[in-house]
N, CA, C and O atoms as a GROMACS GRO file, in nm:
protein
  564
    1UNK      N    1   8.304   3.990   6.768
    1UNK     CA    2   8.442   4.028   6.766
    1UNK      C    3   8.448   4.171   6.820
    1UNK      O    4   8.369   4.256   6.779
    2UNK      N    5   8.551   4.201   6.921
    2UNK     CA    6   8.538   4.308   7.040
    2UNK      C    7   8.668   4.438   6.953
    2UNK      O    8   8.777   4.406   7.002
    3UNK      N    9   8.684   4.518   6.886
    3UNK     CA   10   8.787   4.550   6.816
    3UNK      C   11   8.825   4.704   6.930
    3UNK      O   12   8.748   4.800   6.934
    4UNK      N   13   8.908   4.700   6.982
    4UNK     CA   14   8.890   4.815   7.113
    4UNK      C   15   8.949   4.956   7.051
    4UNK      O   16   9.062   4.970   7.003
    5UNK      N   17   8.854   5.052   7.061
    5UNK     CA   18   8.896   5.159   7.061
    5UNK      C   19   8.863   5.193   6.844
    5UNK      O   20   8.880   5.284   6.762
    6UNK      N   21   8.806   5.043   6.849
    6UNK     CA   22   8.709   5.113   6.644
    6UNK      C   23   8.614   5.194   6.647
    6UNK      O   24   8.576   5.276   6.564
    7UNK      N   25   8.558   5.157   6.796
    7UNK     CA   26   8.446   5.281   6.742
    7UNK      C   27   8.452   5.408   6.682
    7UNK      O   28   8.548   5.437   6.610
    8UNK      N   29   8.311   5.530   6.712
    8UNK     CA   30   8.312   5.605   6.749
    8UNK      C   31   8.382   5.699   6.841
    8UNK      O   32   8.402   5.649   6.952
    9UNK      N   33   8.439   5.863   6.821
    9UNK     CA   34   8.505   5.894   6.877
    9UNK      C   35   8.375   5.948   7.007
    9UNK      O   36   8.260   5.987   6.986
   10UNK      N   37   8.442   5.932   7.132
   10UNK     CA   38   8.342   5.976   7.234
   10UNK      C   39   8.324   6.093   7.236
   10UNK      O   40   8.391   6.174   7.173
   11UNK      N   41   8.194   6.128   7.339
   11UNK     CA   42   8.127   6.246   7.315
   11UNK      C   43   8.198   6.350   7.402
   11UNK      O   44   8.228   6.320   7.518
   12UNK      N   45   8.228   6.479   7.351
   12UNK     CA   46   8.284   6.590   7.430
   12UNK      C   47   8.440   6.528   7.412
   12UNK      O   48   8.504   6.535   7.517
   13UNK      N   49   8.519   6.465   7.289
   13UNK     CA   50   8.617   6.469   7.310
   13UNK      C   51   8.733   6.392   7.346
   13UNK      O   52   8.855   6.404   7.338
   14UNK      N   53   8.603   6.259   7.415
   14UNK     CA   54   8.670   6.134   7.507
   14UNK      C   55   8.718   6.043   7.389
   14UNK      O   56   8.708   6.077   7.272
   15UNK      N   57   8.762   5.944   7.424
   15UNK     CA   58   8.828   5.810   7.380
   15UNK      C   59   8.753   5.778   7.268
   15UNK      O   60   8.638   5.821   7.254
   16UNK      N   61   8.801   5.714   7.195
   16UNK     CA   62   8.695   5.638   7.095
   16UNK      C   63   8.668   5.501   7.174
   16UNK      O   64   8.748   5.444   7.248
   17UNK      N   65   8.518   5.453   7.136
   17UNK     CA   66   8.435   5.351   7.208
   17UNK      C   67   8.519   5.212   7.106
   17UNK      O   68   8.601   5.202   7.015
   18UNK      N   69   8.443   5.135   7.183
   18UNK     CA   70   8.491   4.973   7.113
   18UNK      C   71   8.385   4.980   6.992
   18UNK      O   72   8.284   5.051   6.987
   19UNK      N   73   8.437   4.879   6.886
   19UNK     CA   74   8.360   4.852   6.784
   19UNK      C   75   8.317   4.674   6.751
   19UNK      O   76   8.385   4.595   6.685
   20UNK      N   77   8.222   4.654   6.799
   20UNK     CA   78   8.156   4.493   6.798
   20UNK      C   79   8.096   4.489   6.695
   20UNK      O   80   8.008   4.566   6.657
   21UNK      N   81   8.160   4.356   6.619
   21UNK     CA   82   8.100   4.286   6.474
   21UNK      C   83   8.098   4.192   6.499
   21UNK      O   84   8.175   4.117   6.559
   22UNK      N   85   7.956   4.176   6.431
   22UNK     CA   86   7.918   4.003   6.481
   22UNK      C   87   7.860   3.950   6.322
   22UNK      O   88   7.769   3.981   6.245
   23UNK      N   89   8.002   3.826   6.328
   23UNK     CA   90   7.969   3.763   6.213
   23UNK      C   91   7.888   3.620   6.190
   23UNK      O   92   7.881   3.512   6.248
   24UNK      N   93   7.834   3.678   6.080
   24UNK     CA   94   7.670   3.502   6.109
   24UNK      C   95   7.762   3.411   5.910
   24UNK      O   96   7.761   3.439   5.790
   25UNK      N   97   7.821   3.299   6.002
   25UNK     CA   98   7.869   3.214   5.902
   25UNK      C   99   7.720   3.150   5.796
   25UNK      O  100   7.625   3.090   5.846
   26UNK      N  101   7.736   3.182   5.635
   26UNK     CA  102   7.620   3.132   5.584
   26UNK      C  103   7.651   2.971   5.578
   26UNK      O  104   7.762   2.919   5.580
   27UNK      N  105   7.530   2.907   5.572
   27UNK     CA  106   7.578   2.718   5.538
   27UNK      C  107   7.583   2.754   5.372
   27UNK      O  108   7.525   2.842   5.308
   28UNK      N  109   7.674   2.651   5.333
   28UNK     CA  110   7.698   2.603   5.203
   28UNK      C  111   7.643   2.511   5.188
   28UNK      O  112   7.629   2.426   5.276
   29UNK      N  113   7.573   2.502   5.008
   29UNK     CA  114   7.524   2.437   4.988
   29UNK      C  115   7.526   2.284   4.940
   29UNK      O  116   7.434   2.210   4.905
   30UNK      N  117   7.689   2.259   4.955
   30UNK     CA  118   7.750   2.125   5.002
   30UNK      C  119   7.789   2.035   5.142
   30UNK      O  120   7.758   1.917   5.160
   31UNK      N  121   7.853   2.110   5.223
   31UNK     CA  122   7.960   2.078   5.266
   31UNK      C  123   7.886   2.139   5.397
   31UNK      O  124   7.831   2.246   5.372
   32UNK      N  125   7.868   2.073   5.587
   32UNK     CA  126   7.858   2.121   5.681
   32UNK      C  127   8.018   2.122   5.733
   32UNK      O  128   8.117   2.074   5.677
   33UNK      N  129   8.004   2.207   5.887
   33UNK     CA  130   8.106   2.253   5.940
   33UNK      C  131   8.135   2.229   6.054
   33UNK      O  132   8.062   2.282   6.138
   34UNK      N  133   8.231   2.157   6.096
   34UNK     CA  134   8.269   2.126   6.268
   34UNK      C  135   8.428   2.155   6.277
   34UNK      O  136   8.528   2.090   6.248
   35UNK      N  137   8.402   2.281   6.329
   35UNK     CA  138   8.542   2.339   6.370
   35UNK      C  139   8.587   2.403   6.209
   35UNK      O  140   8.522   2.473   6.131
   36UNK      N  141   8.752   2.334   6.198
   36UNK     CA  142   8.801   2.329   6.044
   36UNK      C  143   8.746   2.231   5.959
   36UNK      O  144   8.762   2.255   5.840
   37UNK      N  145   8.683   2.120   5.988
   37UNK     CA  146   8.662   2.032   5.933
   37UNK      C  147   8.525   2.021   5.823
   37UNK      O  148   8.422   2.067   5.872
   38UNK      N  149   8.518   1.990   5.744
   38UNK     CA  150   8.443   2.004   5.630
   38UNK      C  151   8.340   1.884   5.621
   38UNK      O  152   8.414   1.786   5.622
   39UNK      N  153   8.237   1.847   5.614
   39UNK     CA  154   8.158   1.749   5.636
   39UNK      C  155   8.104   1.760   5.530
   39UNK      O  156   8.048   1.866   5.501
   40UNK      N  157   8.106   1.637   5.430
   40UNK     CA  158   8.066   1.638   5.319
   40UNK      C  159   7.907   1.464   5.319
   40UNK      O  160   7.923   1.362   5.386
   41UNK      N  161   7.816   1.483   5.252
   41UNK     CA  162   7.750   1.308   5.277
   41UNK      C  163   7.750   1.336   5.112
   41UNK      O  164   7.739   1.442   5.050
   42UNK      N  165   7.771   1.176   5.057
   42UNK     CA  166   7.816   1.116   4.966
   42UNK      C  167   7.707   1.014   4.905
   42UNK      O  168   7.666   0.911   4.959
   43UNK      N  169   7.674   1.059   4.798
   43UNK     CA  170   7.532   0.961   4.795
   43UNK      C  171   7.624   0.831   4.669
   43UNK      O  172   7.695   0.852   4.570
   44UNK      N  173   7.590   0.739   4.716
   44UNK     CA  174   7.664   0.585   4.670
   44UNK      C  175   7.585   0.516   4.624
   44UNK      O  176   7.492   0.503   4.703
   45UNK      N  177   7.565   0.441   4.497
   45UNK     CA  178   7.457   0.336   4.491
   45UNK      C  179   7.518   0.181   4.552
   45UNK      O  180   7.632   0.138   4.566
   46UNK      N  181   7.405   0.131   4.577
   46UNK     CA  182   7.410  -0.005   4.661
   46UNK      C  183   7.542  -0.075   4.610
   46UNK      O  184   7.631  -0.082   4.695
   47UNK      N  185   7.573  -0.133   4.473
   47UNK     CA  186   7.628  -0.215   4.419
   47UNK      C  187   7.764  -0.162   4.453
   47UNK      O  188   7.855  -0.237   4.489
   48UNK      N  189   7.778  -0.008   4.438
   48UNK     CA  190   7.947   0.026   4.507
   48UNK      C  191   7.917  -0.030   4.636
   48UNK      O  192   7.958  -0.147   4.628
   49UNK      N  193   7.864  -0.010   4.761
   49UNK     CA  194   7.869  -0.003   4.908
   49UNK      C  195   7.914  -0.170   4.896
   49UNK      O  196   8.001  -0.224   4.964
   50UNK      N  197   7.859  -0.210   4.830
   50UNK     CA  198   7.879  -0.400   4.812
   50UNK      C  199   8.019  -0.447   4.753
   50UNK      O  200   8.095  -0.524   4.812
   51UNK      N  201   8.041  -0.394   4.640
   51UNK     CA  202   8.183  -0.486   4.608
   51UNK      C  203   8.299  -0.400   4.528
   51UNK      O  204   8.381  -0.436   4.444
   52UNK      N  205   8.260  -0.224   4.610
   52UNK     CA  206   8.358  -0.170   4.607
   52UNK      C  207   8.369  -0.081   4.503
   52UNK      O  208   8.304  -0.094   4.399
   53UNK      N  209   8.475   0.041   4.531
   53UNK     CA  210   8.454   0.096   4.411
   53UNK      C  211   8.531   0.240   4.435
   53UNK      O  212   8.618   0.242   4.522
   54UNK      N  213   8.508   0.341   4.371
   54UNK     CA  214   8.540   0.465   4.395
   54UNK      C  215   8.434   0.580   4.391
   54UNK      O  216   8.336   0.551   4.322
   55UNK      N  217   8.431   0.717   4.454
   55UNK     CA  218   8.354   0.773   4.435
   55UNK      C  219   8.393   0.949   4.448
   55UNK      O  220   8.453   0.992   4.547
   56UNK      N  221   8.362   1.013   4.368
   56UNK     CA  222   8.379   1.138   4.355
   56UNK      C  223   8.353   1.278   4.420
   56UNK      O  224   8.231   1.295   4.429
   57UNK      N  225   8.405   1.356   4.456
   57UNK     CA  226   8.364   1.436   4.618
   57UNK      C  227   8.428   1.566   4.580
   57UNK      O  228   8.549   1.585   4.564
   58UNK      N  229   8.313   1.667   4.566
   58UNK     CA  230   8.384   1.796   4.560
   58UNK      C  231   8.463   1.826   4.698
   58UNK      O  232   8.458   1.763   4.803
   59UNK      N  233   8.536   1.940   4.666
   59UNK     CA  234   8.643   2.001   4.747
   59UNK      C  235   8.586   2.134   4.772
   59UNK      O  236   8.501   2.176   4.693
   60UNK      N  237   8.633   2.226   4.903
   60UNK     CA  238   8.571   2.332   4.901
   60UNK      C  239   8.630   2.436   4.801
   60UNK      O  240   8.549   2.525   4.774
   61UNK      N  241   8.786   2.451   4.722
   61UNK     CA  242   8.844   2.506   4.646
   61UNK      C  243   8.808   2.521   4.554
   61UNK      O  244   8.831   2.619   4.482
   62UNK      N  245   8.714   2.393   4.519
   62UNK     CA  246   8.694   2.369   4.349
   62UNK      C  247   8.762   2.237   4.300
   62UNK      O  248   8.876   2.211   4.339
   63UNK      N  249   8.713   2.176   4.239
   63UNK     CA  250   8.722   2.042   4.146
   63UNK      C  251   8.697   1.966   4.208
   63UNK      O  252   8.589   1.996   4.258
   64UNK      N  253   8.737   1.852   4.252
   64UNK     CA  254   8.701   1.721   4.286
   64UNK      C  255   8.836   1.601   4.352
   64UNK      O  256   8.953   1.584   4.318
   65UNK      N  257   8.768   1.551   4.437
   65UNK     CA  258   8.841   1.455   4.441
   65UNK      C  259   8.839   1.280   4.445
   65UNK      O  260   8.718   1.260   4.437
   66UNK      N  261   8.883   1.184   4.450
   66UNK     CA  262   8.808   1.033   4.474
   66UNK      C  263   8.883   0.947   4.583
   66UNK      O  264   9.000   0.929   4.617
   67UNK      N  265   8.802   0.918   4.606
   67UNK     CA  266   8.796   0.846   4.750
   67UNK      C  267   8.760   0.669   4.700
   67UNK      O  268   8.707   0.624   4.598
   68UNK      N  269   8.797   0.622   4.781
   68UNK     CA  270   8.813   0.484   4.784
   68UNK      C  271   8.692   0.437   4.835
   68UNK      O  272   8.660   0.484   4.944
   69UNK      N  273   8.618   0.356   4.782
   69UNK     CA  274   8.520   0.311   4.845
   69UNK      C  275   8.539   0.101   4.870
   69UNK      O  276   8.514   0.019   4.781
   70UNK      N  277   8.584   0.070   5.001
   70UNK     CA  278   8.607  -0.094   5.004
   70UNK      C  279   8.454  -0.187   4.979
   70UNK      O  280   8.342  -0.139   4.964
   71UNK      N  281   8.472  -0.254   4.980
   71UNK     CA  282   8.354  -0.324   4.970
   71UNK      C  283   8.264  -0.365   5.094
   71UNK      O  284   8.353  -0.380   5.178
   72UNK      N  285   8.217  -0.376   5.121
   72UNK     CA  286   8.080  -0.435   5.219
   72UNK      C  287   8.096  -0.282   5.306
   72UNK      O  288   8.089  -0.281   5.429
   73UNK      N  289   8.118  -0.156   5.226
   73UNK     CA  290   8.119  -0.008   5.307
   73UNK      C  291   7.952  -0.006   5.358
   73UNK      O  292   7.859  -0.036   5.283
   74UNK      N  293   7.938   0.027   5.476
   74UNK     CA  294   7.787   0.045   5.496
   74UNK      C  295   7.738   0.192   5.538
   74UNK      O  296   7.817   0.277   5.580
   75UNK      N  297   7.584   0.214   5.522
   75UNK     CA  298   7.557   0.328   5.544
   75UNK      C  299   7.609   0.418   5.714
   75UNK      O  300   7.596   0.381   5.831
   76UNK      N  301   7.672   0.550   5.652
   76UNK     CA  302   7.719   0.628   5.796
   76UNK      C  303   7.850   0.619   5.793
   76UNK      O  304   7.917   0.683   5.874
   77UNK      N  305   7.911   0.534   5.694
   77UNK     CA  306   8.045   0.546   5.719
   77UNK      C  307   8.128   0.624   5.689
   77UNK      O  308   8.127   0.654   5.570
   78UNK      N  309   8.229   0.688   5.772
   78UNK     CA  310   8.278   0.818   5.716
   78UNK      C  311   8.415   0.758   5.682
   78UNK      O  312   8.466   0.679   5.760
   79UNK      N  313   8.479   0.794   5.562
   79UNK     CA  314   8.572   0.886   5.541
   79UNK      C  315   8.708   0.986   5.550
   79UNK      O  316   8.682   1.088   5.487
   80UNK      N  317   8.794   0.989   5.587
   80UNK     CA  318   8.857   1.084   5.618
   80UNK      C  319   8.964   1.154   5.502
   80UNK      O  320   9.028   1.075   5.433
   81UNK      N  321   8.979   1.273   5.484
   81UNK     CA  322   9.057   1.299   5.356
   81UNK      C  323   9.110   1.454   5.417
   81UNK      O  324   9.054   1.563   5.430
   82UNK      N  325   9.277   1.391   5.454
   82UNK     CA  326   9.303   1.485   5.534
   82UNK      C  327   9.359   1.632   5.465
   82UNK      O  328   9.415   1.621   5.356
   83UNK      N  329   9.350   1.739   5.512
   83UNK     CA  330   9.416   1.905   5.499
   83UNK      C  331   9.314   1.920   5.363
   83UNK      O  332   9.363   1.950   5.254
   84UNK      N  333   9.160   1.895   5.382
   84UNK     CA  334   9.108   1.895   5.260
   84UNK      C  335   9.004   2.016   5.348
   84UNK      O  336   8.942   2.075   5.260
   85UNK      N  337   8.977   2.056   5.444
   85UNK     CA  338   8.863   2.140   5.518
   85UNK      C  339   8.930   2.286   5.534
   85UNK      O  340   9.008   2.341   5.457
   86UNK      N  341   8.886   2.324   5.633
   86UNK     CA  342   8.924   2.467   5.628
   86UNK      C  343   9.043   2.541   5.706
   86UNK      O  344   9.090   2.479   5.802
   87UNK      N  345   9.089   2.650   5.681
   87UNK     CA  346   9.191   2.657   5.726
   87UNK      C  347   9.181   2.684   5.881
   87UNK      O  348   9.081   2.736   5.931
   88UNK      N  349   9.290   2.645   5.951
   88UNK     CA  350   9.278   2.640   6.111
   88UNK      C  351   9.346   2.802   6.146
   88UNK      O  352   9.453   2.845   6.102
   89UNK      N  353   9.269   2.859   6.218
   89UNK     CA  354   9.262   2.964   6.298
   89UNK      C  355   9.438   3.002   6.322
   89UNK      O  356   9.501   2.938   6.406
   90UNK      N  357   9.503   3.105   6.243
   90UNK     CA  358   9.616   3.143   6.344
   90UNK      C  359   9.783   3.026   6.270
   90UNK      O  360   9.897   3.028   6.317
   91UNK      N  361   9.733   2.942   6.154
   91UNK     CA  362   9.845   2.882   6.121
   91UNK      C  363   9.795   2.850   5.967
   91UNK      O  364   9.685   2.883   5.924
   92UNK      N  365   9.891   2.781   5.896
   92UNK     CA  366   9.908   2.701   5.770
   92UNK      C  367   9.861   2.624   5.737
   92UNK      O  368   9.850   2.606   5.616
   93UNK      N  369   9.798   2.522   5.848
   93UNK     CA  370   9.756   2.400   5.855
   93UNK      C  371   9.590   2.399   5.791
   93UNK      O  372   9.544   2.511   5.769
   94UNK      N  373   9.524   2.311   5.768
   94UNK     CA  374   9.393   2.330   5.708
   94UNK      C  375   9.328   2.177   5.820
   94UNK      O  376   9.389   2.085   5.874
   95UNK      N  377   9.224   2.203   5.817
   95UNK     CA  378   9.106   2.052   5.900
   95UNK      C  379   9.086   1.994   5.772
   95UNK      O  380   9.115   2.039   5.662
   96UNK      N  381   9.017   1.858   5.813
   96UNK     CA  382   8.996   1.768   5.738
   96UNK      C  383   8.875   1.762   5.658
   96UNK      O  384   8.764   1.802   5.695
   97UNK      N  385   8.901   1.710   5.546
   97UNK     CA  386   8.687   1.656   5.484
   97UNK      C  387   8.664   1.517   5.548
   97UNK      O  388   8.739   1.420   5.553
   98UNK      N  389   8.555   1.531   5.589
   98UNK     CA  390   8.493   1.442   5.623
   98UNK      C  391   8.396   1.393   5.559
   98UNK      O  392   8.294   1.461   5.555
   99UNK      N  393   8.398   1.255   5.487
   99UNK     CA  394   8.293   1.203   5.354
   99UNK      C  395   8.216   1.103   5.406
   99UNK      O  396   8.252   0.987   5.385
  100UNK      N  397   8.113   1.126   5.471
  100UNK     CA  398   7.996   1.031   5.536
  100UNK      C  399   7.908   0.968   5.417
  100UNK      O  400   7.851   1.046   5.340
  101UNK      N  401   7.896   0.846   5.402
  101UNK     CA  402   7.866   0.766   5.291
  101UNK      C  403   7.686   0.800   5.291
  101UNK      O  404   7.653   0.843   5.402
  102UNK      N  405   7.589   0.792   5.209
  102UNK     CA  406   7.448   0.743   5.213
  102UNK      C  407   7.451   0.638   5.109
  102UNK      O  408   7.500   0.662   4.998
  103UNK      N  409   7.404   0.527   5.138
  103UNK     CA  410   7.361   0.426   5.056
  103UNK      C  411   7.246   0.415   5.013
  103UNK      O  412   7.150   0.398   5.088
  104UNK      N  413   7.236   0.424   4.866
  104UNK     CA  414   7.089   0.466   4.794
  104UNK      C  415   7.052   0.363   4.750
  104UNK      O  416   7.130   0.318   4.666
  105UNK      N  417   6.966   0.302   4.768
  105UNK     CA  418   6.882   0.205   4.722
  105UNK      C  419   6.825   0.215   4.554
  105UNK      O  420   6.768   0.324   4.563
  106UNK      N  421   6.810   0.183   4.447
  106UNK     CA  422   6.759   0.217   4.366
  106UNK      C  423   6.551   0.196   4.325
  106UNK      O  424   6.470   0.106   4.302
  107UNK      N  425   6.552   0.275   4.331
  107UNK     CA  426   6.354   0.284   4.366
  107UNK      C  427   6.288   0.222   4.197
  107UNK      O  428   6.192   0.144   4.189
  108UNK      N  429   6.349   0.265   4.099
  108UNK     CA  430   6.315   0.194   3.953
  108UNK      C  431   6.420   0.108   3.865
  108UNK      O  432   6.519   0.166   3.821
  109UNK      N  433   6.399  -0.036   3.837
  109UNK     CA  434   6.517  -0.100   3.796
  109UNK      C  435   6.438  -0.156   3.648
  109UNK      O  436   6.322  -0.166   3.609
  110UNK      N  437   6.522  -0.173   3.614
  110UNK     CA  438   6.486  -0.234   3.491
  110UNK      C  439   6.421  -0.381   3.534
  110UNK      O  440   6.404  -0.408   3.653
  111UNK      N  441   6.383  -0.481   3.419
  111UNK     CA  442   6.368  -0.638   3.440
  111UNK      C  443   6.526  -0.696   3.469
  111UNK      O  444   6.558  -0.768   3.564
  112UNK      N  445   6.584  -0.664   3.400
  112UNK     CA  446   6.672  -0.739   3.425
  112UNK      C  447   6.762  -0.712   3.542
  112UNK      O  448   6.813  -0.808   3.600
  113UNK      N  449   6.788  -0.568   3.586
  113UNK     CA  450   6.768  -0.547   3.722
  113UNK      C  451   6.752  -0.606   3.824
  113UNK      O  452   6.851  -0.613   3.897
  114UNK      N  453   6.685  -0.640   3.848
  114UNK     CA  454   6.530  -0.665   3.890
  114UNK      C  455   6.580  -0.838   3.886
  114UNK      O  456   6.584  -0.870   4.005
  115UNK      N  457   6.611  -0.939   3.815
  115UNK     CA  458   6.618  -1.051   3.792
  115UNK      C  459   6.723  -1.102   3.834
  115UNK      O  460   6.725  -1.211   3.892
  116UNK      N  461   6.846  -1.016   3.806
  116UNK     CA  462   6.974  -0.980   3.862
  116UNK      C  463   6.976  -0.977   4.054
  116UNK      O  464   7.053  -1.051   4.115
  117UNK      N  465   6.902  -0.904   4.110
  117UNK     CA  466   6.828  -0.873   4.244
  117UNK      C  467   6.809  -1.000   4.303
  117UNK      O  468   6.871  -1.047   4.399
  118UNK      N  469   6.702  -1.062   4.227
  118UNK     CA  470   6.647  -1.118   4.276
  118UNK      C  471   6.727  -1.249   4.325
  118UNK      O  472   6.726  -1.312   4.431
  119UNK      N  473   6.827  -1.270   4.146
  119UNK     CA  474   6.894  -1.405   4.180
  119UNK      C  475   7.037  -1.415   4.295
  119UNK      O  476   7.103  -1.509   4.338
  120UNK      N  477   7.041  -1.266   4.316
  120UNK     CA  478   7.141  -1.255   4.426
  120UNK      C  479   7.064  -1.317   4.556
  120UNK      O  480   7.107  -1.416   4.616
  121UNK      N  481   6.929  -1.240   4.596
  121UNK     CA  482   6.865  -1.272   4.734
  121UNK      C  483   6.890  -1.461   4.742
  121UNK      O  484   6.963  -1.515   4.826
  122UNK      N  485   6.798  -1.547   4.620
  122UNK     CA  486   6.823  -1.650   4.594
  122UNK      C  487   6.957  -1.741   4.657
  122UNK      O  488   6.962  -1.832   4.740
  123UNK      N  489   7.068  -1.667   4.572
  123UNK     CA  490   7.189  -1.721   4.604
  123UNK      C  491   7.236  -1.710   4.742
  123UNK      O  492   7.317  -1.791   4.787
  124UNK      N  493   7.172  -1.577   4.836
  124UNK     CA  494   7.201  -1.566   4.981
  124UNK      C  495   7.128  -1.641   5.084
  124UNK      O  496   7.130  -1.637   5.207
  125UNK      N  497   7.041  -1.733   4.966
  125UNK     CA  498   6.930  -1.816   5.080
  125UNK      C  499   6.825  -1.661   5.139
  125UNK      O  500   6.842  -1.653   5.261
  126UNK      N  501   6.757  -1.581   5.104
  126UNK     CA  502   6.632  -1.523   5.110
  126UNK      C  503   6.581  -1.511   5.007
  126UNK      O  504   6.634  -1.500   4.897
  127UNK      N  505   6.424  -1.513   5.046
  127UNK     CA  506   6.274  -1.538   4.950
  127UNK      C  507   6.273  -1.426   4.917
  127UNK      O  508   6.337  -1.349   4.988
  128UNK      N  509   6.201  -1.368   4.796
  128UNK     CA  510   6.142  -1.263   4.781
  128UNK      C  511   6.029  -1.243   4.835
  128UNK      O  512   5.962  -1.344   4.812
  129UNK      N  513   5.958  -1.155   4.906
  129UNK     CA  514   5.854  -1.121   4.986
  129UNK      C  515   5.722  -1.173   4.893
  129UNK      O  516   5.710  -1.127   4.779
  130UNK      N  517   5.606  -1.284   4.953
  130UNK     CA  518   5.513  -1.304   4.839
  130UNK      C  519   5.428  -1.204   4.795
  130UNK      O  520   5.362  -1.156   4.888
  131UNK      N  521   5.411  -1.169   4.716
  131UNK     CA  522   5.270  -1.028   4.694
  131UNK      C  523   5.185  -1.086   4.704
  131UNK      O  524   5.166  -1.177   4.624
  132UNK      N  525   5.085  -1.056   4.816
  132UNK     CA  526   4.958  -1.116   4.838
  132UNK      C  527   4.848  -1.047   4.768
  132UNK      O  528   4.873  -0.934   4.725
  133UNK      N  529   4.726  -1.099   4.748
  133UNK     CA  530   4.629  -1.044   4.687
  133UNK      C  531   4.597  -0.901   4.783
  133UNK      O  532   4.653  -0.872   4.888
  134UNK      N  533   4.510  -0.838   4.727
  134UNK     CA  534   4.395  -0.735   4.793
  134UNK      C  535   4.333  -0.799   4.909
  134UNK      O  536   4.347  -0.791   5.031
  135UNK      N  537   4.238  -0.887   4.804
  135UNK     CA  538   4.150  -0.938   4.884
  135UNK      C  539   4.175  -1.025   5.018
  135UNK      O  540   4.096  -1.013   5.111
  136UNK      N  541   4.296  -1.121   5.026
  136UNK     CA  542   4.370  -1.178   5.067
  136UNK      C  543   4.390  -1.093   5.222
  136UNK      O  544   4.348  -1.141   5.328
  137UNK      N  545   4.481  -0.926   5.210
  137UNK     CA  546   4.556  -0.918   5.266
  137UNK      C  547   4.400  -0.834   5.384
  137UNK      O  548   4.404  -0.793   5.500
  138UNK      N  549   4.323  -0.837   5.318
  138UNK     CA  550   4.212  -0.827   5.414
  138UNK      C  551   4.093  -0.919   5.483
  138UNK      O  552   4.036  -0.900   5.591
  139UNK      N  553   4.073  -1.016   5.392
  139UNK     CA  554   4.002  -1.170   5.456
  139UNK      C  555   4.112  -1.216   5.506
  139UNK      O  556   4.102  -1.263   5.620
  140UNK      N  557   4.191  -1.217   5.468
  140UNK     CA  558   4.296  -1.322   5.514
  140UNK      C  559   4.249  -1.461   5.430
  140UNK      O  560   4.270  -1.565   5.492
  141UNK      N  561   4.194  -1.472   5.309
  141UNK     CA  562   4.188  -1.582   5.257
  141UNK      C  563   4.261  -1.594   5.102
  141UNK      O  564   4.259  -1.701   5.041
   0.00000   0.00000   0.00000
């Protein structure tokens, strides 16, 4: 930023010089930035992305807001939640949040979980993968 005539007063008397500030935006530890717009990723478990649901999304102000989540939502999908980003340069108006979904898989389930899982694959017509032996998956016998 070029601010003309902030500087320093010149030497022997002359003009005052320009004064250049250069500002380095920090990232937050939520939310990335394109333009006004606020880019938020949204971590979802599977069973919302599947048959729907709602999900909760800070704001850059403070508190929260919820967003609609439809059913069969898949991973990458964004979002839009408008005059929720930052304010636009020179007016009133604010950019948008942008809520990019991640669909989390769950890595530890219970049995019943787990049984639940399984009898869905079942019902979609897919096998569960066979666990082959050790020995097996190296003789091949």
């Amino acid at each position: 930023m070029r601010i003309t005539a902030g500087g320093d007063a010149g030497s022997h008397g002359g003009p005052a010089g320009d004064l250049f500030v250069h500002v380095k935006v920090k990232n937050h530890s939520h939310f990335d930035r394109d333009e006004e717009d606020l880019i938020y990723t949204c971590p979802i478990p599977v069973w919302t992305a599947t048959v729907g649901g709602k999900a909760e999304v800070p704001l850059i102000e403070g508190g929260r807001t919820a967003i609609k989540i439809p059913e069969g939502t898949q991973h990458g999908k964004i979002f839009r939640v408008p005059g929720k980003g930052m304010p636009v340069r020179g007016g009133s108006q604010r950019g948008d949040l942008l809520v990019k979904v991640r669909v989390e898989v769950p890595t530890e389930l219970t049995q019943r979980q787990k049984e639940l899982f399984e009898e869905l694959a079942a019902i979609a017509g897919d096998k569960p993968a066979e666990k082959e032996s050790f020995l097996k998956s190296i003789f091949g016998k």
